[in-house]
N, CA, C and O atoms as a printed pandas DataFrame, in Angstrom:
     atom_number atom_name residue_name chain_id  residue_number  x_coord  y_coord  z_coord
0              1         N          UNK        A               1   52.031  156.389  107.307
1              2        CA          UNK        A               1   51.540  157.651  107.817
2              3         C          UNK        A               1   51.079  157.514  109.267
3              4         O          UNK        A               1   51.562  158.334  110.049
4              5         N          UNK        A               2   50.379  156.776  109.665
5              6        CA          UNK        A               2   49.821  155.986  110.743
6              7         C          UNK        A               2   51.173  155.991  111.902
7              8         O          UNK        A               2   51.137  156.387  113.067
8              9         N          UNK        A               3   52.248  155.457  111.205
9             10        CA          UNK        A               3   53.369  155.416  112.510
10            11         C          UNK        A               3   54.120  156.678  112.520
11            12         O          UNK        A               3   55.046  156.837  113.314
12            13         N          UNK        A               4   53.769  157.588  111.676
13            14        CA          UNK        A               4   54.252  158.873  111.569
14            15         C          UNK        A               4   53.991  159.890  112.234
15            16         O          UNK        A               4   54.760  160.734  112.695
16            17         N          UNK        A               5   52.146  159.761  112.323
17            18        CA          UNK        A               5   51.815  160.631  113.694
18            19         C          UNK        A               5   51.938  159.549  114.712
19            20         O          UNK        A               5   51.386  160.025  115.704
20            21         N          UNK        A               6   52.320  158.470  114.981
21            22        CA          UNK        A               6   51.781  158.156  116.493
22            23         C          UNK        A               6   53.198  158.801  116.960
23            24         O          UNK        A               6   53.363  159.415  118.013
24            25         N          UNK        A               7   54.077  158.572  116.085
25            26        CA          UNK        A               7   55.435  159.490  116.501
26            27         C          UNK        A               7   55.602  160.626  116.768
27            28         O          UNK        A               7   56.285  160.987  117.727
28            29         N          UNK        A               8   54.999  161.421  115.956
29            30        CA          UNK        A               8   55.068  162.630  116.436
30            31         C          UNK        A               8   54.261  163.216  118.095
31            32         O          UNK        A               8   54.533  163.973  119.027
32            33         N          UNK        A               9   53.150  162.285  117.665
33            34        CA          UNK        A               9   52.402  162.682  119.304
34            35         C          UNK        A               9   53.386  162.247  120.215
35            36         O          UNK        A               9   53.817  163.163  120.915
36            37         N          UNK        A              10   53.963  160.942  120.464
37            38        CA          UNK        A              10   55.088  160.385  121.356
38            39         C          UNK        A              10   56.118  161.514  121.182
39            40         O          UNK        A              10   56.220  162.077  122.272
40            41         N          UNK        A              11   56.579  161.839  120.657
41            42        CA          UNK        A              11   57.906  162.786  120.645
42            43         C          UNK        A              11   57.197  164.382  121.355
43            44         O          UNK        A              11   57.726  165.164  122.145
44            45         N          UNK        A              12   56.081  164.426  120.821
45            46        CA          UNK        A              12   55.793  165.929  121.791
46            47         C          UNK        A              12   55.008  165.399  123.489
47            48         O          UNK        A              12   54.833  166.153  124.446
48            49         N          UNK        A              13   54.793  164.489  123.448
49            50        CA          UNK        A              13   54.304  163.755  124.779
50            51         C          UNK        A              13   55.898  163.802  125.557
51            52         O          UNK        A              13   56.184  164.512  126.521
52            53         N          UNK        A              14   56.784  162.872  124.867
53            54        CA          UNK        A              14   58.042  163.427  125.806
54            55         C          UNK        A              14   58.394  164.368  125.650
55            56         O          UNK        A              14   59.280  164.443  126.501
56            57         N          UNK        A              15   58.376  165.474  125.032
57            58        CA          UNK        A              15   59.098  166.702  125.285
58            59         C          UNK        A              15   57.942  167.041  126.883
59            60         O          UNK        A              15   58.299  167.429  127.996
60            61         N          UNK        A              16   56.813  166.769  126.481
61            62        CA          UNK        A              16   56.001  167.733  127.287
62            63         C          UNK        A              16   56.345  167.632  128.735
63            64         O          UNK        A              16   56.160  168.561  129.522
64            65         N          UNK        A              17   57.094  165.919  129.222
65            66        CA          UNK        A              17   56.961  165.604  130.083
66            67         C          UNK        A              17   57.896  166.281  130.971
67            68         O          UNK        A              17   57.815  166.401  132.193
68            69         N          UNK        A              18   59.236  166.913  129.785
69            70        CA          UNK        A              18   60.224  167.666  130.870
70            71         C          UNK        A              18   59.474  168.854  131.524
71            72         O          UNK        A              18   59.522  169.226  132.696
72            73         N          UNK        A              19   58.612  169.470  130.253
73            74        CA          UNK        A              19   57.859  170.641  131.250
74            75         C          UNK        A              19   56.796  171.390  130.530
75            76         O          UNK        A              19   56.130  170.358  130.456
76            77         N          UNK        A              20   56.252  172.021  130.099
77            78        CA          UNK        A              20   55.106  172.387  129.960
78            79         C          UNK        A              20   55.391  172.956  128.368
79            80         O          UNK        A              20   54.729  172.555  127.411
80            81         N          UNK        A              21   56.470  173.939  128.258
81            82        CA          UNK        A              21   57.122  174.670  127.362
82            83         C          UNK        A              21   57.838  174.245  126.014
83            84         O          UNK        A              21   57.796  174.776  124.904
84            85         N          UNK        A              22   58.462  173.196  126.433
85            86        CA          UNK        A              22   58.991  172.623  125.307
86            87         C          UNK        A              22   57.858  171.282  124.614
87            88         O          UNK        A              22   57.894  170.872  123.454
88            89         N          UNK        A              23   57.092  170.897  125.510
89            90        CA          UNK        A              23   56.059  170.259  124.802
90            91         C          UNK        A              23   55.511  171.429  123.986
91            92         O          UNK        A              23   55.840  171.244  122.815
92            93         N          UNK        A              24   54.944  172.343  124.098
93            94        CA          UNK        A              24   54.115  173.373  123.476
94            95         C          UNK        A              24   55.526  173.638  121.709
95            96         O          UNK        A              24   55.473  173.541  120.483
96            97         N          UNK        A              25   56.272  173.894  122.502
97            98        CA          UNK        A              25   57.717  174.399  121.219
98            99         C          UNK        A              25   57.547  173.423  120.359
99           100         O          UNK        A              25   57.155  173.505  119.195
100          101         N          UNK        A              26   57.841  172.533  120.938
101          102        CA          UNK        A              26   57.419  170.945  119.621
102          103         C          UNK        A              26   56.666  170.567  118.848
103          104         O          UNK        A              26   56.761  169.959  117.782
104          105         N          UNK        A              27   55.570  171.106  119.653
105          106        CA          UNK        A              27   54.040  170.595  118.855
106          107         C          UNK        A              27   54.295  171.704  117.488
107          108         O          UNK        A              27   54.128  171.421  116.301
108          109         N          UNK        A              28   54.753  173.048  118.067
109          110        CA          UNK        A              28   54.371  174.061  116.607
110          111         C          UNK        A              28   55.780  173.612  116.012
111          112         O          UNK        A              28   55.771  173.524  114.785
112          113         N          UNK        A              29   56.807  173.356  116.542
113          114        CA          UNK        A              29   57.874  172.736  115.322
114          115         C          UNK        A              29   57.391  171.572  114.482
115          116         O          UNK        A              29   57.646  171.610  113.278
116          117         N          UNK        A              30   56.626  170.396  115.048
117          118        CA          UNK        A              30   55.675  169.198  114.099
118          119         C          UNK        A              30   54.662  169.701  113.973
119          120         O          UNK        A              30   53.761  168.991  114.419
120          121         N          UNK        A              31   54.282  170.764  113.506
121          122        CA          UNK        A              31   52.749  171.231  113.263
122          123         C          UNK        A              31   52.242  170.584  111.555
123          124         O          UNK        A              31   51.193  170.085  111.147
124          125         N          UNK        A              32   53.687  170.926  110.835
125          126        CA          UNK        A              32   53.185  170.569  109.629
126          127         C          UNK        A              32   53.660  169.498  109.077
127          128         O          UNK        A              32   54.453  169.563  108.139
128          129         N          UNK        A              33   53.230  168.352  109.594
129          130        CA          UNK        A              33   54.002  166.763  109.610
130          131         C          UNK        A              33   52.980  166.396  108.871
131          132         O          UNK        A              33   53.197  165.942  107.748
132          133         N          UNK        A              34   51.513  166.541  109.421
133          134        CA          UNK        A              34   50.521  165.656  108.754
134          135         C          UNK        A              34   50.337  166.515  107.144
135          136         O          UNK        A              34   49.874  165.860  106.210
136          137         N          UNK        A              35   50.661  167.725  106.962
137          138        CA          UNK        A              35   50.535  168.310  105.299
138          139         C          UNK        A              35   51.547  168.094  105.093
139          140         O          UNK        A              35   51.720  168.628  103.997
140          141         N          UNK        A              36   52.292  167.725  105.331
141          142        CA          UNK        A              36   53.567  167.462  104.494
142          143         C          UNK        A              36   52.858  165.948  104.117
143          144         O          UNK        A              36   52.425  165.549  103.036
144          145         N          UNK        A              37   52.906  165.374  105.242
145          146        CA          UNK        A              37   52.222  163.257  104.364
146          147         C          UNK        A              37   51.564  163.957  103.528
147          148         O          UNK        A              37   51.970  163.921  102.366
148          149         N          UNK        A              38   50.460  164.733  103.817
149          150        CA          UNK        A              38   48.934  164.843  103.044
150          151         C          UNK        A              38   49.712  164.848  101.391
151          152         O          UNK        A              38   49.531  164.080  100.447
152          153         N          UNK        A              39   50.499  165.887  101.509
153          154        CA          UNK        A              39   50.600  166.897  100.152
154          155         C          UNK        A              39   51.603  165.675   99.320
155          156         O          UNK        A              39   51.333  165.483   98.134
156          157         N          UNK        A              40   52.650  164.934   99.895
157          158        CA          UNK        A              40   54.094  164.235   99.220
158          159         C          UNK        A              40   53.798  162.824  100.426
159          160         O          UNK        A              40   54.513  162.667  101.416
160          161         N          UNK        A              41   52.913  162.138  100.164
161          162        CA          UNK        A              41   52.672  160.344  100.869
162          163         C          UNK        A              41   53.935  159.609  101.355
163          164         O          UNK        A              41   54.356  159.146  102.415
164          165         N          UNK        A              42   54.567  159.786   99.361
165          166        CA          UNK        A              42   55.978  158.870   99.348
166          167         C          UNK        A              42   57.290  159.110  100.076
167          168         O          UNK        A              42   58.371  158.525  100.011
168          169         N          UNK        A              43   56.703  160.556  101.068
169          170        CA          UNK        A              43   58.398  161.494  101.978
170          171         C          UNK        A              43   58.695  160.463  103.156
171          172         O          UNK        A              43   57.907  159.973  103.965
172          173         N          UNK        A              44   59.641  160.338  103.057
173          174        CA          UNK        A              44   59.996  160.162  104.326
174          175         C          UNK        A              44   59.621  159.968  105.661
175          176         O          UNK        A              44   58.744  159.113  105.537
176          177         N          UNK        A              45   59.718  160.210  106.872
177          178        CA          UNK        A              45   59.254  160.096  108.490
178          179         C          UNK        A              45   60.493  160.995  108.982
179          180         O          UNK        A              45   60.169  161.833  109.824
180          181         N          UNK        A              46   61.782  160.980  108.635
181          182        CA          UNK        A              46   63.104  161.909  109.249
182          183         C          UNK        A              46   62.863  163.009  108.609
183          184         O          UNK        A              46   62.793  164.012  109.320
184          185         N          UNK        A              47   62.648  163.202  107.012
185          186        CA          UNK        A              47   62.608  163.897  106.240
186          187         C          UNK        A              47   61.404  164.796  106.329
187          188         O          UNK        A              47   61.636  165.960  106.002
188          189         N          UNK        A              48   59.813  164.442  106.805
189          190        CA          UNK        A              48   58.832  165.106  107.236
190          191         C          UNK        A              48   58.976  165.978  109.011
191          192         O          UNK        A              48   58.334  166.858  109.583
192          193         N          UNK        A              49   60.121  165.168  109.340
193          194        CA          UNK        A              49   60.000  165.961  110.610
194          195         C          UNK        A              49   61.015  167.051  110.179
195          196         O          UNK        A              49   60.812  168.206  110.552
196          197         N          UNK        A              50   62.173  166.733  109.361
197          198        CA          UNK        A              50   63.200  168.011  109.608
198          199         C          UNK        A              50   62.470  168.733  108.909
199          200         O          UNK        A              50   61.969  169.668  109.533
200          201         N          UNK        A              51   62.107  168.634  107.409
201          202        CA          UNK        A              51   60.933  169.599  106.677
202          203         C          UNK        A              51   60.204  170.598  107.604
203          204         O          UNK        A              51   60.326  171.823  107.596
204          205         N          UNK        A              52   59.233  169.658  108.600
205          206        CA          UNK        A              52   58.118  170.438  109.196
206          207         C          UNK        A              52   59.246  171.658  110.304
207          208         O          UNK        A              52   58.957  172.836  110.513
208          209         N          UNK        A              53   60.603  170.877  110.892
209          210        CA          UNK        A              53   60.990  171.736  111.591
210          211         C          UNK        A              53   61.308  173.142  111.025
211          212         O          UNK        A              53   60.927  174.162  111.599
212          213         N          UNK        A              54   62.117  173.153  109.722
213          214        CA          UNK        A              54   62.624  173.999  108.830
214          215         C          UNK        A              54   61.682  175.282  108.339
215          216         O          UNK        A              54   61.818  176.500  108.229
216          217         N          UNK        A              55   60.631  174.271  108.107
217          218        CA          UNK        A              55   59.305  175.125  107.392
218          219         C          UNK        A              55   58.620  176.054  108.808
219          220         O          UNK        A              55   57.801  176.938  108.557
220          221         N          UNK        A              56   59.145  175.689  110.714
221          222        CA          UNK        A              56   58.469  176.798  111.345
222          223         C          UNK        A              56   59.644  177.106  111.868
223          224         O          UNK        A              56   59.659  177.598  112.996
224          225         N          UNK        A              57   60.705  176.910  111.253
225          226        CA          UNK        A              57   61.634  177.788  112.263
226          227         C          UNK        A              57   61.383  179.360  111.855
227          228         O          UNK        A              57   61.198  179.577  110.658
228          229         N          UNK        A              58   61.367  180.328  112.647
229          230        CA          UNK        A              58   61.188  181.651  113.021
230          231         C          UNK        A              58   59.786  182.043  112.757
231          232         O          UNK        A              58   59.544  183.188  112.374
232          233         N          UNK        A              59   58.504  180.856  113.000
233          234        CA          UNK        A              59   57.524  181.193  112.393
234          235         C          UNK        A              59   56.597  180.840  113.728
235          236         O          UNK        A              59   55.493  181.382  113.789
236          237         N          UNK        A              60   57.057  179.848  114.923
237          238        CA          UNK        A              60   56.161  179.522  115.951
238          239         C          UNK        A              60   55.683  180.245  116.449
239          240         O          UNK        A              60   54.631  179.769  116.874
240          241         N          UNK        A              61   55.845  181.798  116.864
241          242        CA          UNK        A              61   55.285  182.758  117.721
242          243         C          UNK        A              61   54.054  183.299  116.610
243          244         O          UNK        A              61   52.850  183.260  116.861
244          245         N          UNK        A              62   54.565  183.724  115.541
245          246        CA          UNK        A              62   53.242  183.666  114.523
246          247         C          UNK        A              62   52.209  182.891  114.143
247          248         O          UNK        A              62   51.125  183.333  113.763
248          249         N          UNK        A              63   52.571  181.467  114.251
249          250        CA          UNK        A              63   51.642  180.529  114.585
250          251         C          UNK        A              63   50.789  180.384  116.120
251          252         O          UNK        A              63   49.636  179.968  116.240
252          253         N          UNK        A              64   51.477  180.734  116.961
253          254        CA          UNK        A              64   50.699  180.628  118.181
254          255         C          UNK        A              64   49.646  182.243  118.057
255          256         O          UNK        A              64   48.475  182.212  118.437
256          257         N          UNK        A              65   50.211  183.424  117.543
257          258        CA          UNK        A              65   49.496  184.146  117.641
258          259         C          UNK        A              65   48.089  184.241  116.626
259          260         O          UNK        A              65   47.121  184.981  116.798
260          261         N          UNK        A              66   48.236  183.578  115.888
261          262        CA          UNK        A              66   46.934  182.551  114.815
262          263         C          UNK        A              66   46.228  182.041  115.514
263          264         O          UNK        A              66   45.040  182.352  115.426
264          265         N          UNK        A              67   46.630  181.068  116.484
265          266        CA          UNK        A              67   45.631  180.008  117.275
266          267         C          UNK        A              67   44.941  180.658  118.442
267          268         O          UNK        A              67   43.914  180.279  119.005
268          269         N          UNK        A              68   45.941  182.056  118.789
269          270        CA          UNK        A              68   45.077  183.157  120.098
270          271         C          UNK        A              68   44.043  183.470  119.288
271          272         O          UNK        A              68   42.952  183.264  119.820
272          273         N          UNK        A              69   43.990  184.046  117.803
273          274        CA          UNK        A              69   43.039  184.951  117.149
274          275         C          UNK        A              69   41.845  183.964  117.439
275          276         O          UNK        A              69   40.700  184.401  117.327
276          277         N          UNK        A              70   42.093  182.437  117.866
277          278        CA          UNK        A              70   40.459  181.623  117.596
278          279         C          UNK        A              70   40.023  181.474  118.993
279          280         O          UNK        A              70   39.251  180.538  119.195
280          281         N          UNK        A              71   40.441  182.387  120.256
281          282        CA          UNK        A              71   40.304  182.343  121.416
282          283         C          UNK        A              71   38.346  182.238  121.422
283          284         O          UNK        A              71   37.636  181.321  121.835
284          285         N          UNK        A              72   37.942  183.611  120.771
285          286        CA          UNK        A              72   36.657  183.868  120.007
286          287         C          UNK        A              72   35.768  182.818  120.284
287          288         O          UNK        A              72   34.996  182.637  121.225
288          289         N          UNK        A              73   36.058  182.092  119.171
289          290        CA          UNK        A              73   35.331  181.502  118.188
290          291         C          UNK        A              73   35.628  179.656  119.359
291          292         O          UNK        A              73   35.063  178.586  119.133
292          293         N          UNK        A              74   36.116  179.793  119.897
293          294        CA          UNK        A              74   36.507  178.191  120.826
294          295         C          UNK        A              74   35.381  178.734  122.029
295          296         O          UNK        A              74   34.449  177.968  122.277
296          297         N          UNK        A              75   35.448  179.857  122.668
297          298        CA          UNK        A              75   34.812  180.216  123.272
298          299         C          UNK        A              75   33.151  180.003  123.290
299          300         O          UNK        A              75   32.415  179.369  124.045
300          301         N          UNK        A              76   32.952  180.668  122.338
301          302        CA          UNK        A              76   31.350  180.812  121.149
302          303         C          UNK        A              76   30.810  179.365  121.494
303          304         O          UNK        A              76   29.782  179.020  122.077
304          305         N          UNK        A              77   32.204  178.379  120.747
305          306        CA          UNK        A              77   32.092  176.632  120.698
306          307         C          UNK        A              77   31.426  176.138  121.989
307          308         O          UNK        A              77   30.318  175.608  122.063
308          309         N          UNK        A              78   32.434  176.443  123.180
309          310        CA          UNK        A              78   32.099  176.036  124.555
310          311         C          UNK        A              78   30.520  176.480  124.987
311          312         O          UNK        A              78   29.730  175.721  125.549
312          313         N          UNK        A              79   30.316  177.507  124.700
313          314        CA          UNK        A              79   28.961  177.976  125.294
314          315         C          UNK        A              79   27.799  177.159  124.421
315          316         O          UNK        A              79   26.811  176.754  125.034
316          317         N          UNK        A              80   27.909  176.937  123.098
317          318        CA          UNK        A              80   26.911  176.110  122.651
318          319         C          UNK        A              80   27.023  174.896  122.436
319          320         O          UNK        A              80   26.639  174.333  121.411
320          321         N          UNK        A              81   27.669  174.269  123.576
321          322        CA          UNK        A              81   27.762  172.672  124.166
322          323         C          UNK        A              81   28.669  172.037  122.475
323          324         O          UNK        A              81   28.430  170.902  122.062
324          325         N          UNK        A              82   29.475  172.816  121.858
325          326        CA          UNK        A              82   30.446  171.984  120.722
326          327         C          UNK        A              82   29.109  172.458  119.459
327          328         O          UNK        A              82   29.535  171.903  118.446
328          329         N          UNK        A              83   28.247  172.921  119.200
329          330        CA          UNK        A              83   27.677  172.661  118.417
330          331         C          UNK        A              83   27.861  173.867  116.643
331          332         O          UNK        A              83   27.424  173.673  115.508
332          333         N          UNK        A              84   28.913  175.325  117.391
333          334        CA          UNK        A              84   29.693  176.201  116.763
334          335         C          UNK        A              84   30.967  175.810  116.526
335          336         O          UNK        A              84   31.621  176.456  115.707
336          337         N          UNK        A              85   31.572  174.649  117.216
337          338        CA          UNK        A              85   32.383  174.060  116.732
338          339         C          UNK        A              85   32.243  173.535  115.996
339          340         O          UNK        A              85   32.649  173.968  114.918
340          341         N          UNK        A              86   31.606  172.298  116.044
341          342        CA          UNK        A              86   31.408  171.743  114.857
342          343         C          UNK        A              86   31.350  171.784  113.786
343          344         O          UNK        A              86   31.865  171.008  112.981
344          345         N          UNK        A              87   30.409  173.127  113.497
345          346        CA          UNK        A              87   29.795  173.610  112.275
346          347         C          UNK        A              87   30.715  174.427  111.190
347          348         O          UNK        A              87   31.009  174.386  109.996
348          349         N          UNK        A              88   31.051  175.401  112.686
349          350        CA          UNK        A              88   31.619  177.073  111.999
350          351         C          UNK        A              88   33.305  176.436  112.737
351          352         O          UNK        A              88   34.048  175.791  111.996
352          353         N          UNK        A              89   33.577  176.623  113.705
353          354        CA          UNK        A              89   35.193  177.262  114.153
354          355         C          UNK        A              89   35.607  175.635  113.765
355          356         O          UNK        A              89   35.856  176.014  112.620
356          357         N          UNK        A              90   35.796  174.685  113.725
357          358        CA          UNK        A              90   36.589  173.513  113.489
358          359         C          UNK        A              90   36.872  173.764  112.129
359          360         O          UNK        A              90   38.070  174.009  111.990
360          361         N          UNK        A              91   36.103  173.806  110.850
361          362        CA          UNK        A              91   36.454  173.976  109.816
362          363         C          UNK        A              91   36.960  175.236  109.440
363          364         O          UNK        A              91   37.644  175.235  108.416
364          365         N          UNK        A              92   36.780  176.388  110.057
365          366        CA          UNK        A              92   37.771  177.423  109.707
366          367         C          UNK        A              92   39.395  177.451  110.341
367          368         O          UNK        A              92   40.369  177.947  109.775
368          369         N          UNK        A              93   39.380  177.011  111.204
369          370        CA          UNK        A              93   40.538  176.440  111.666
370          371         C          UNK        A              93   41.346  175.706  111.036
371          372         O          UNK        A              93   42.556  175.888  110.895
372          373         N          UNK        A              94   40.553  174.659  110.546
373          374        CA          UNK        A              94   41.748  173.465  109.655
374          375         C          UNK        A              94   41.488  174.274  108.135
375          376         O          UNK        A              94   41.999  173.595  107.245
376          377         N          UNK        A              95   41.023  175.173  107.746
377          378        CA          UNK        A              95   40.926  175.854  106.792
378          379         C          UNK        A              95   42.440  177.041  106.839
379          380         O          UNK        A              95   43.344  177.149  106.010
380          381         N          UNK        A              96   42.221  177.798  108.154
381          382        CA          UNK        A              96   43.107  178.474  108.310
382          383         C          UNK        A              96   45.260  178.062  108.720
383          384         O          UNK        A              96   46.357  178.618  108.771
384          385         N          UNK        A              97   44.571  176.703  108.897
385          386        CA          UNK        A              97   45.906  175.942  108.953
386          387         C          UNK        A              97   46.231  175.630  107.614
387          388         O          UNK        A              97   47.294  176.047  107.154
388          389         N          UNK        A              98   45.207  174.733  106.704
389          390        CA          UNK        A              98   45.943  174.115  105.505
390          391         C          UNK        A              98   46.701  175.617  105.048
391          392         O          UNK        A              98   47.931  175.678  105.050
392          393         N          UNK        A              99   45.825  176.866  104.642
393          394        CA          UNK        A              99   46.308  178.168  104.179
394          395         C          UNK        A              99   47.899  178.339  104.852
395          396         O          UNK        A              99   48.755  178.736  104.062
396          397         N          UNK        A             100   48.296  178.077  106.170
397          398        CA          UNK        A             100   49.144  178.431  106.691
398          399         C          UNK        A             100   50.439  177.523  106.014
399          400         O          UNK        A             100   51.493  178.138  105.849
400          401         N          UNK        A             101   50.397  176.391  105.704
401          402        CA          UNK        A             101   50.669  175.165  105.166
402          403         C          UNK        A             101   51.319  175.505  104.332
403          404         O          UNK        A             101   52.530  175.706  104.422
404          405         N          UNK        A             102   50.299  175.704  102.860
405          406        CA          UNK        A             102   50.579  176.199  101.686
406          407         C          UNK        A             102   51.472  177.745  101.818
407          408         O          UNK        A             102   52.559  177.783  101.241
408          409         N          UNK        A             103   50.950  179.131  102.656
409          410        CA          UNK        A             103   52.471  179.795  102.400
410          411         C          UNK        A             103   53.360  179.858  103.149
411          412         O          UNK        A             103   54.162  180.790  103.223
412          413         N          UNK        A             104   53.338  178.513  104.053
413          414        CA          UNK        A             104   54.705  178.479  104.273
414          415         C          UNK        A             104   55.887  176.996  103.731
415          416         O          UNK        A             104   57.051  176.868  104.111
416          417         N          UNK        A             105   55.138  176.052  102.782
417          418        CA          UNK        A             105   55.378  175.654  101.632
418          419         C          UNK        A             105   56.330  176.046  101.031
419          420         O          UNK        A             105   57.498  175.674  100.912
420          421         N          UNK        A             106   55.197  177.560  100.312
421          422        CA          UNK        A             106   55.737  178.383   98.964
422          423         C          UNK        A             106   57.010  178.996   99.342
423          424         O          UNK        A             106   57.985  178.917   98.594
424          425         N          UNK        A             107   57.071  179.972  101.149
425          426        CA          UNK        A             107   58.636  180.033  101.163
426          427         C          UNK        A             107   59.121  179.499  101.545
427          428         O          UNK        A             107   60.240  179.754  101.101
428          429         N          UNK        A             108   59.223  178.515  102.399
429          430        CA          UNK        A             108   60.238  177.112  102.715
430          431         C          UNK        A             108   61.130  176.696  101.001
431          432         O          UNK        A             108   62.349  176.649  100.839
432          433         N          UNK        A             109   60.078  176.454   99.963
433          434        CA          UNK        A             109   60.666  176.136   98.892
434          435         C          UNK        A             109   61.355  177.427   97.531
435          436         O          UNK        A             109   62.054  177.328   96.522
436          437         N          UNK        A             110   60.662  178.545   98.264
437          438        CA          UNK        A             110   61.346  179.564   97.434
438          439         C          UNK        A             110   62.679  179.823   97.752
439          440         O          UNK        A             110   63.420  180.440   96.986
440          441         N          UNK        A             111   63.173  179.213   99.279
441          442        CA          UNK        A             111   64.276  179.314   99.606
442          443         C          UNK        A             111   65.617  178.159   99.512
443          444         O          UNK        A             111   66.765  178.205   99.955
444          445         N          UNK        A             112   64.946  177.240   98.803
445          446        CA          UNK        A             112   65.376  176.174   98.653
446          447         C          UNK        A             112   66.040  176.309   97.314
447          448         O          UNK        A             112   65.825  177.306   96.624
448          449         N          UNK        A             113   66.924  175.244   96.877
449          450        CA          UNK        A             113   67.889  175.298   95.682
450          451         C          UNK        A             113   66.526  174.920   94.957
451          452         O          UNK        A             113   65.358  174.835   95.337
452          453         N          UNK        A             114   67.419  174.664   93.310
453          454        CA          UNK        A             114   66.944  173.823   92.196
454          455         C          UNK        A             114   66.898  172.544   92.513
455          456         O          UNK        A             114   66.013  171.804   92.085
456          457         N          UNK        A             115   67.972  172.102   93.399
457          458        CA          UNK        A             115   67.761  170.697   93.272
458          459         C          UNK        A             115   66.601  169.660   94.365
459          460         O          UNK        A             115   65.985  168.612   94.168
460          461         N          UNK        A             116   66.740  170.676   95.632
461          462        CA          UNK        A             116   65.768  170.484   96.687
462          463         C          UNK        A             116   64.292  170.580   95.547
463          464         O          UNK        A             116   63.653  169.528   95.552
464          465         N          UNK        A             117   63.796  171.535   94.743
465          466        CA          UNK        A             117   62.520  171.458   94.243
466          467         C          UNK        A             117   62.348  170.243   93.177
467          468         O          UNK        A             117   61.295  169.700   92.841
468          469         N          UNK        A             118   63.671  169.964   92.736
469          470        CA          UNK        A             118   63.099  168.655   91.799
470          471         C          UNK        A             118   63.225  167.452   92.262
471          472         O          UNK        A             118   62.806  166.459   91.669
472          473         N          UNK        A             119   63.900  167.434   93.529
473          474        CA          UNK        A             119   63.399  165.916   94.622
474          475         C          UNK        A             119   62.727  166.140   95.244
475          476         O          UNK        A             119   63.165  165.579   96.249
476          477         N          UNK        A             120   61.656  166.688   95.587
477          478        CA          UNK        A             120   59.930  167.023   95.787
478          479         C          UNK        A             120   59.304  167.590   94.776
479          480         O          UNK        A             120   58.747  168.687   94.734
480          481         N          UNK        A             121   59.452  166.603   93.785
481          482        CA          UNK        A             121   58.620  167.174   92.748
482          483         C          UNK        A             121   56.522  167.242   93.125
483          484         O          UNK        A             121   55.816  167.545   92.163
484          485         N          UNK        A             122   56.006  167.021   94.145
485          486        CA          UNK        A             122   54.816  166.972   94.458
486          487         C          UNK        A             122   54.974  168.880   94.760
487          488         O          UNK        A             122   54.184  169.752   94.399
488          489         N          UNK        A             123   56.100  169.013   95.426
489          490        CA          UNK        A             123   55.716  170.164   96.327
490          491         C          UNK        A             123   56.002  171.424   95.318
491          492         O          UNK        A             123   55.802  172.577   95.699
């Protein structure tokens, strides 16, 4: 798992380096690398990245417009030196991600055959 994200950070570190844009595109195409380990340990590293790609294709602009909605609440964070972060917006965040996770999981795999669901039998 360990060489799984250092990969993924390296792979959106070089995208980033061509330019600003496609680092950003990447990161929300590997967004869901680390719930995919979390949820299925025994997957893959090729297989968690095409997964995570599959699971945001036509979904990144909806995901970025999720992470504007916490403009708020990062804000709130900054003014009380991290201490609303900490507490309140960090955990609703990774709250509001795992949620994002799980339904897009449920249709990634509702769209999937019979046989794709019984070789992830975790998922």
């Amino acid at each position: 798992m360990v060489l799984t994200m250092f990969l993924r950070d390296l792979y959106i570190g070089l995208w980033s380096l061509l330019l600003v844009i496609p680092g950003i595109i990447k990161s929300y195409e590997y967004r869901m690398v680390p719930y995919l380990l979390a949820d299925c340990p025994e997957l893959d590293r090729t297989e968690a990245f095409r997964i995570s790609r599959e699971m945001m294709y036509g979904q990144k602009m909806n995901a970025f417009v999720l992470d504007l909605s916490f403009i708020g609440w990062h804000l709130l964070s900054a003014c009380t030196c991290n201490l609303v972060g900490v507490f309140f917006t960090q955990p609703y965040v990774n709250t509001t991600n795992a949620e994002l996770f799980l339904q897009l999981k449920q249709d990634y795999f509702g769209r999937q055959s019979a046989y794709s669901q019984s070789t992830y039998r975790s998922f």
